[in-house]
C-alpha positions as a printed NumPy array, in Angstrom:
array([[ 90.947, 159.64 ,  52.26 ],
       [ 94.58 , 159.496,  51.754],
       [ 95.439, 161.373,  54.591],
       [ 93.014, 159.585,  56.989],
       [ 95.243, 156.168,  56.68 ],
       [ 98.212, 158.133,  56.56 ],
       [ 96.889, 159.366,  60.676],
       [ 97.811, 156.398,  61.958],
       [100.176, 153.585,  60.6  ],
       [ 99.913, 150.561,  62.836],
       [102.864, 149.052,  61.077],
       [104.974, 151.776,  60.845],
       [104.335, 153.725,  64.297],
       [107.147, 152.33 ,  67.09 ],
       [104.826, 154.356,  69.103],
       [101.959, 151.624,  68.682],
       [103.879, 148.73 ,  69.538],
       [105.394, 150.579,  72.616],
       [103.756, 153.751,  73.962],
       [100.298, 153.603,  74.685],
       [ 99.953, 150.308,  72.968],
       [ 96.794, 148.958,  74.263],
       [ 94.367, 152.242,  73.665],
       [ 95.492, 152.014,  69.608],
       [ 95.661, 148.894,  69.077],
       [ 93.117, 146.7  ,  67.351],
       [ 91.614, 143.637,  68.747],
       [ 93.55 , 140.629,  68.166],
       [ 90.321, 138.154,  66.599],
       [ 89.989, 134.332,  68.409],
       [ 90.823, 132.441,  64.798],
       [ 90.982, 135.288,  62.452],
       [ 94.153, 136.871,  60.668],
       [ 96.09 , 139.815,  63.555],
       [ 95.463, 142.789,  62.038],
       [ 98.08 , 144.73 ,  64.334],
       [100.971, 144.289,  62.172],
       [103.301, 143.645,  64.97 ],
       [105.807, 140.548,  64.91 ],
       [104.332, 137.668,  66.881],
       [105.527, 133.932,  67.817],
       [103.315, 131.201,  68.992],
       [100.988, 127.946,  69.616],
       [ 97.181, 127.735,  68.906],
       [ 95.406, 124.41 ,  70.206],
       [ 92.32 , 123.354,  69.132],
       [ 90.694, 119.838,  70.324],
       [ 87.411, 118.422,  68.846],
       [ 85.469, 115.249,  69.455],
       [ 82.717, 114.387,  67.411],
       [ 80.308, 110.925,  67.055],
       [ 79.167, 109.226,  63.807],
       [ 75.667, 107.507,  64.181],
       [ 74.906, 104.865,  62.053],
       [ 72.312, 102.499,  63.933],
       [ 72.277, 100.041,  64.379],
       [ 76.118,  99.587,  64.403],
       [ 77.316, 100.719,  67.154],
       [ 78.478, 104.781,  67.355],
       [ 82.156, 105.636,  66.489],
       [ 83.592, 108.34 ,  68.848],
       [ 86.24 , 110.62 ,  66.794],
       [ 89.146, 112.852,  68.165],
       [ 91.258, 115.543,  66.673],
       [ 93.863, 117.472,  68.354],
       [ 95.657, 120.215,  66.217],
       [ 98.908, 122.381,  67.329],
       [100.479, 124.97 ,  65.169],
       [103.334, 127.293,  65.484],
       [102.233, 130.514,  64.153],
       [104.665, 133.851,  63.409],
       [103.896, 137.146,  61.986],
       [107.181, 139.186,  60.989],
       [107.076, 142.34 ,  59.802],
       [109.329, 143.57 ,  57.442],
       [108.151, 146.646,  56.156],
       [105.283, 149.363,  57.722],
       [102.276, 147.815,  56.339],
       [103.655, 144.693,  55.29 ],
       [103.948, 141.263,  57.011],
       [104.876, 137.96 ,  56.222],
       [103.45 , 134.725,  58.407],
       [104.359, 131.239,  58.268],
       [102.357, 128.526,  59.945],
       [103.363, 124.526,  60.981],
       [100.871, 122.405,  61.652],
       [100.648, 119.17 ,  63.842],
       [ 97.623, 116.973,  64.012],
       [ 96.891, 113.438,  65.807],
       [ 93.442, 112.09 ,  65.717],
       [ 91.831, 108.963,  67.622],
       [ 89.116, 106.587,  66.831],
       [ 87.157, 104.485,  68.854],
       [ 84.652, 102.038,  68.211],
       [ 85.546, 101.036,  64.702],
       [ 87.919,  97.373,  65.152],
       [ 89.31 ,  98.266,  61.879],
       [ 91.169, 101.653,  63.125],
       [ 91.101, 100.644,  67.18 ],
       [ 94.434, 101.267,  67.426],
       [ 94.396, 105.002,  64.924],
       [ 96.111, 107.307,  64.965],
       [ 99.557, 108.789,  64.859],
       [101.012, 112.164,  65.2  ],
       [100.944, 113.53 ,  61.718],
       [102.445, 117.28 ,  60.407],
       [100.005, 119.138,  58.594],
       [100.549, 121.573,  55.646],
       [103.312, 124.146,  55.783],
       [101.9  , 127.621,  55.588],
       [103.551, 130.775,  54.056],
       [101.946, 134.338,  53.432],
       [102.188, 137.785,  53.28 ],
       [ 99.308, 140.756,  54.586],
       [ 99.082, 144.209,  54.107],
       [ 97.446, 146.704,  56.447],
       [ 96.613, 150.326,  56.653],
       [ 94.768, 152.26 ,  59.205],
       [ 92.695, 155.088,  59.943],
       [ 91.403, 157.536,  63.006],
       [ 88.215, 158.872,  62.467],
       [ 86.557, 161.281,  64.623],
       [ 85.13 , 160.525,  68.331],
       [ 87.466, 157.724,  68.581],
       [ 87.136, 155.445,  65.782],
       [ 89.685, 153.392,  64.299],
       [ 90.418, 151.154,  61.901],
       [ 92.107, 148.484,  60.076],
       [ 91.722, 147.265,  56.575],
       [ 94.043, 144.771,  54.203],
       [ 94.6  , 141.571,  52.445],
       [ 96.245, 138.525,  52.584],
       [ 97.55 , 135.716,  50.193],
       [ 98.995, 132.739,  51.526],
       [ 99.683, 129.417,  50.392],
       [ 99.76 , 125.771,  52.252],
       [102.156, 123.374,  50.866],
       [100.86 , 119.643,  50.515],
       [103.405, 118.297,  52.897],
       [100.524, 116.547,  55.265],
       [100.757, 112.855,  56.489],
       [ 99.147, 110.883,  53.41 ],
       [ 99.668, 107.106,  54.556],
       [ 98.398, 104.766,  57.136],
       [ 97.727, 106.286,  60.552],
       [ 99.649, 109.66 ,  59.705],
       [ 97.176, 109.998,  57.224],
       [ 94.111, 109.558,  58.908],
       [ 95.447, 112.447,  61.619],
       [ 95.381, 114.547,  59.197],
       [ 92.412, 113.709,  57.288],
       [ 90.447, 114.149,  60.303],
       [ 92.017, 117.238,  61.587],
       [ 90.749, 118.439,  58.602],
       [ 87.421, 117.718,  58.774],
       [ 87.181, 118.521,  62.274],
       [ 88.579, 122.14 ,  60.55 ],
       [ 85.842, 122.038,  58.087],
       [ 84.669, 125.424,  58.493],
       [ 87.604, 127.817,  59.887],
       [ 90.591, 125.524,  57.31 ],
       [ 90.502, 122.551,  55.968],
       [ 93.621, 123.072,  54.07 ],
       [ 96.129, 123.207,  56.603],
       [ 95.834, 119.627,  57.608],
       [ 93.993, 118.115,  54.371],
       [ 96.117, 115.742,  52.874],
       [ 97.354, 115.344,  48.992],
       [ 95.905, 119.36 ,  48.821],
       [ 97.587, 122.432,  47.902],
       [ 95.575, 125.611,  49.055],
       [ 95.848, 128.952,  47.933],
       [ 93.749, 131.946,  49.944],
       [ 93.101, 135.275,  49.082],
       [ 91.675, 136.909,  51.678],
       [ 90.053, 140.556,  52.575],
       [ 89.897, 141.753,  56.084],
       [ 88.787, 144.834,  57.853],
       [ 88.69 , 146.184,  61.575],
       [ 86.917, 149.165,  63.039],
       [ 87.303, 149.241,  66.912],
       [ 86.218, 152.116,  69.996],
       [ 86.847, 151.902,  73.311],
       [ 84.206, 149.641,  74.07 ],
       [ 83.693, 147.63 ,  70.94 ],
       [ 85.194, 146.335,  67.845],
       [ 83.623, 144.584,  64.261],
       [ 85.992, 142.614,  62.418],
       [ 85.64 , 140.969,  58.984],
       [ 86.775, 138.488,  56.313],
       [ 86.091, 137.52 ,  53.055],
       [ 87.711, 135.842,  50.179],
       [ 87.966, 133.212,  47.93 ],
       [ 90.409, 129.751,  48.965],
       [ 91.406, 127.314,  45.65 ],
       [ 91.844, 123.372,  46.323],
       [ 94.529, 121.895,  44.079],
       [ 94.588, 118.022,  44.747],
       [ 97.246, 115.341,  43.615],
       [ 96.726, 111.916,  41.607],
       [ 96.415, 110.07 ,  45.484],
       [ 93.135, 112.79 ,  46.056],
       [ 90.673, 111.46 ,  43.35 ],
       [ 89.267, 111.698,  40.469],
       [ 88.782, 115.617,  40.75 ],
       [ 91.699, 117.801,  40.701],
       [ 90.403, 121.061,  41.851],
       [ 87.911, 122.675,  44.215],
       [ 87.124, 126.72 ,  44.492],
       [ 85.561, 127.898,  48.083],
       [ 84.545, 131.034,  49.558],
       [ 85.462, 132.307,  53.291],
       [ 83.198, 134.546,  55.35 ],
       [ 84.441, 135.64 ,  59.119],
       [ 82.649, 137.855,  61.058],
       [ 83.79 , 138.767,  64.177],
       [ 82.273, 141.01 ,  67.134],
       [ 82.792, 141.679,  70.586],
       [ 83.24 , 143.538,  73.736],
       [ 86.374, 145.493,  75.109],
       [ 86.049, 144.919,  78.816],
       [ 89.764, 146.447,  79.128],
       [ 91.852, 147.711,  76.925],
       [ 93.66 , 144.361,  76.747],
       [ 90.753, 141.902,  77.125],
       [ 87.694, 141.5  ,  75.209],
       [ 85.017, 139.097,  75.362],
       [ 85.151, 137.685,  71.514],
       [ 82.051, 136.169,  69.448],
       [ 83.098, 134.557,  65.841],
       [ 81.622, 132.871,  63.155],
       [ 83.474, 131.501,  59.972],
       [ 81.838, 129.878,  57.183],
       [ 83.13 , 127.958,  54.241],
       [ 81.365, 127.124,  50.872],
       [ 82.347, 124.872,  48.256],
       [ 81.929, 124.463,  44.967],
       [ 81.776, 120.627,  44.745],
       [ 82.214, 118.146,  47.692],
       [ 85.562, 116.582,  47.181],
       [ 86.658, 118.145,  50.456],
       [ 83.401, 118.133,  52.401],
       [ 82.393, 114.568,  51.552],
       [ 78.317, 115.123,  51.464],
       [ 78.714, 118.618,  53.173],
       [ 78.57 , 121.323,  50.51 ],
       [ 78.691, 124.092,  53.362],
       [ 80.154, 124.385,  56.664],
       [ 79.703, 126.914,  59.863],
       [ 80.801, 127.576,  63.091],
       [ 80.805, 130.011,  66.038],
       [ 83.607, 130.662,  68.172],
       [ 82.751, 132.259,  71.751],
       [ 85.577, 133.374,  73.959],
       [ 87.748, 135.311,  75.736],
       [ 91.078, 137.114,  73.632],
       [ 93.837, 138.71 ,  75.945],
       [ 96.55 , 140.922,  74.055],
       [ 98.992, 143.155,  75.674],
       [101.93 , 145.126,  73.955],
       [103.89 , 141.747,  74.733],
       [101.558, 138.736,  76.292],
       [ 98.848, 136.769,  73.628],
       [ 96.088, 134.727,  75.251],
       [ 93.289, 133.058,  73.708],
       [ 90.488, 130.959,  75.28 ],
       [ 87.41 , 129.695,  72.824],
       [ 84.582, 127.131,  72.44 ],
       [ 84.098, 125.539,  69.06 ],
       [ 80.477, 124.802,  68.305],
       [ 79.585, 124.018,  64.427],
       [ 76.182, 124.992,  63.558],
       [ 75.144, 123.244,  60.052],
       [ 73.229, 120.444,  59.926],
       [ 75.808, 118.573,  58.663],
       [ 78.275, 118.855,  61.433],
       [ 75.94 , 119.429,  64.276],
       [ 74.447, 116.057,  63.714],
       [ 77.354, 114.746,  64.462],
       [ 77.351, 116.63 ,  67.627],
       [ 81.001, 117.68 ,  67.071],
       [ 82.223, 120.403,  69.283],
       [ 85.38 , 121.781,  70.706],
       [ 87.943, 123.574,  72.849],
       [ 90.786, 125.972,  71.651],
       [ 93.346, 128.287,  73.285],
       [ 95.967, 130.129,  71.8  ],
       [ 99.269, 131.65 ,  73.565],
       [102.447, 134.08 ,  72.092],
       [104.633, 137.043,  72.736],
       [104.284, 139.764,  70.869],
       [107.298, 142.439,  69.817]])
């Protein structure tokens, strides 16, 4: 066993990152964590619109735009650390009390680390397997129309996460992940557990636990570009986050371009619970970086 993750070392081998990059590598997910281990820099979009019924008032139409600057650095072979900013600005219409809403808002600070190992099996099998513990800072917008960004950013977030736009809310993630990829096709996975920790301005409640599940699946069509199905779910243990929504999940179906240098993402958001759907919320991400 040892010596199978010792065949390859994705974060140790120059030879990944350079020579014959793209047949080794694994598939860089749509949302997901990178397991490549490589040092990366960039942007990842996401807007959502969604439309709260409540005859017979009229509808109120809701917006959420997200942008984040993303790194990976890697410091050691198998080790990484990331860092994520987040920007948020939300719109309402319909609602004369918050006509004029919203503002451009900064999100939750992000800092991590991941660890990764690899394998090569026989006929061509690979794989990657880790973890990853990160932590978001509660430095979101909290007042007035800053505020309301980021509230809504982070409901429109519900399922993939919450906590790097949800303000008055420290989150803390622990996170499994796993990769095995071919040629042709790769399986990717997530799991772990994400703690709430929310201020005096949050509520009566102080704390919330969740669990994460990400699956991921898709095709290769080159060795650089693969057509990318996800779906991330998050559970919580009481509704201080989710309002009346106890559970949230979503697919993400879309197209994921990585080259030894170029990142490229191109997805449609579509929530699938009840609770989100009937609020026929849906959206539009895309992702771009250079890789080193």
């Amino acid at each position: 066993m040892l010596a199978a993750f010792a065949v390859l070392s994705l974060l140790g081998s120059g030879r990944v990152a350079a020579q014959n990059y793209e047949e080794v590598a694994p598939v860089r997910p749509l949302t997901m964590s990178d397991p490549a281990g490589l040092t990366s820099i960039g942007l990842d979009f996401q807007y959502t619109r969604w439309t709260f019924h409540n005859p017979p008032a009229a509808d109120i139409d809701f917006t959420a735009l997200t942008f984040d600057v993303v790194a990976d650095i890697r410091l050691a072979p198998h080790w990484v650390v990331l860092g994520r900013v987040p920007f948020d600005k939300a719109t309402i219409d319909g609602d004369p009390a918050n006509q004029d809403c919203c503002d451009l808002a900064l999100g939750n600070l992000t800092l991590g680390v991941r660890g990764l190992w690899s394998a090569l099996y026989t006929g061509g099998l690979r794989s990657v397997v880790g973890g990853e513990l990160s932590v978001s800072l509660p430095t979101a917008s909290d007042n007035g129309d800053k505020g309301q960004s980021a509230a809504q950013s982070a409901f429109a977030h519900l399922p993939q996460d919450p906590g790097l736009y949800a303000p008055n809310t420290t989150t803390i993630r622990f996170n499994l992940l796993g990769q095995f990829y071919t040629r042709w096709l790769y399986l990717h996975g997530e799991l772990g557990p994400q703690l709430y920790i929310y201020d005096s301005d949050a509520g009566d409640d102080n704390l919330d636990v969740a669990l994460h599940l990400g699956l991921a699946t898709g095709v290769r069509i080159t060795y650089t570009l693969a057509l990318a199905l996800e779906l991330n779910s998050l559970v919580f243990g009481s509704n201080e986050l989710g309002g009346d929504i106890d559970s949230a999940t979503s697919v993400d179906v879309g197209l994921r371009y990585a080259s030894g240098a170029a990142l490229l993402g191109l997805r449609v958001y579509i929530p699938v619970d009840s609770g989100l759907r009937d609020l026929d919320m849906i959206g539009v991400g895309a992702d771009a970086g250079l890789r080193f």
